[in-house]
C-alpha positions in Angstrom: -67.9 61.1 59.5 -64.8 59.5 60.9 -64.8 56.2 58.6 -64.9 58.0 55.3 -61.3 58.5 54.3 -60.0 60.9 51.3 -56.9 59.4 49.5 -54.9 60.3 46.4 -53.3 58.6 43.5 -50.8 61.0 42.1 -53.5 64.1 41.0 -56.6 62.1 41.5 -58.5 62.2 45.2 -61.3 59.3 45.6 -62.9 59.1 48.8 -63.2 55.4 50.9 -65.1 54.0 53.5 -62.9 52.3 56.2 -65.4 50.6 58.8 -63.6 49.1 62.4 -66.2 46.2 62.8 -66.5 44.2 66.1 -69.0 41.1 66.9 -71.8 42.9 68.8 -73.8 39.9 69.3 -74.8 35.9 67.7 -78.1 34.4 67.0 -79.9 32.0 65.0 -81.9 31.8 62.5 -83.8 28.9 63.7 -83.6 27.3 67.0 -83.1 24.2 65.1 -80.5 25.4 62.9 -76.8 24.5 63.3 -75.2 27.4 62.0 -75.5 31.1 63.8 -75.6 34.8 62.3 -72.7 37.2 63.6 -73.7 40.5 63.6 -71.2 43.1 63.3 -71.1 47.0 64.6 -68.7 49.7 63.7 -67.1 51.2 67.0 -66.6 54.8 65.4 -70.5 55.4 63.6 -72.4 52.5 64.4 -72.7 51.0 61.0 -73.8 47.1 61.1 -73.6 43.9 59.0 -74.5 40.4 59.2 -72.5 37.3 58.3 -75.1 34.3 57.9 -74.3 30.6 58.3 -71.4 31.1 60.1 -69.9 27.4 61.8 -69.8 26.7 65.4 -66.0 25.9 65.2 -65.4 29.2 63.8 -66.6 31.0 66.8 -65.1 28.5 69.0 -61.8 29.4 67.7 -62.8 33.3 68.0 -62.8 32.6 71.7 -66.3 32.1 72.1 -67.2 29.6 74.8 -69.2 26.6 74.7 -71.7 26.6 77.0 -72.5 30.5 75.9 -73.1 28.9 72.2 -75.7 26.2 73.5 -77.5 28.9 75.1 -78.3 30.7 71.7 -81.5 30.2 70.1 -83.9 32.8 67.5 -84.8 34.6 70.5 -81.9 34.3 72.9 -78.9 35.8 71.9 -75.2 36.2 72.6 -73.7 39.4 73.4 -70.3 40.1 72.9 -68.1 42.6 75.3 
């Protein structure tokens, strides 16, 4: 796989896992809830994580609009291009 990385230090080798993550969509847990759940895919082997409890201001300074973020509730979500 393309995100697993060998490197050395002097005579040792030890292998790495270097992951290029990009939003691939936001949601919430609740629709009453006032924080949202990034989720996160790797562009190289499809590997994904979450970050919970993420702000609204943080994503507004992502570049994230407004009026896409009122639109997000547990079942509609927010894909990112």
């Amino acid at each position: 796989m393309e995100c697993f990385k060998e490197k050395r230090f002097l005579f040792w080798k030890y292998k790495t896992i270097e992951h290029t993550y990009k939003k691939h969509k936001i949601s919430k847990f609740m629709n009453s809830s006032t924080t949202f759940h990034v989720h996160y895919k790797c562009e190289v082997c499809g590997a994904e994580y979450t970050k919970k409890f993420v702000e609204q201001d943080e994503l507004l300074l992502s570049g994230i609009p407004i009026e896409e973020l009122k639109k997000v509730t547990a079942y509609n979500w927010y894909y990112c291009a």
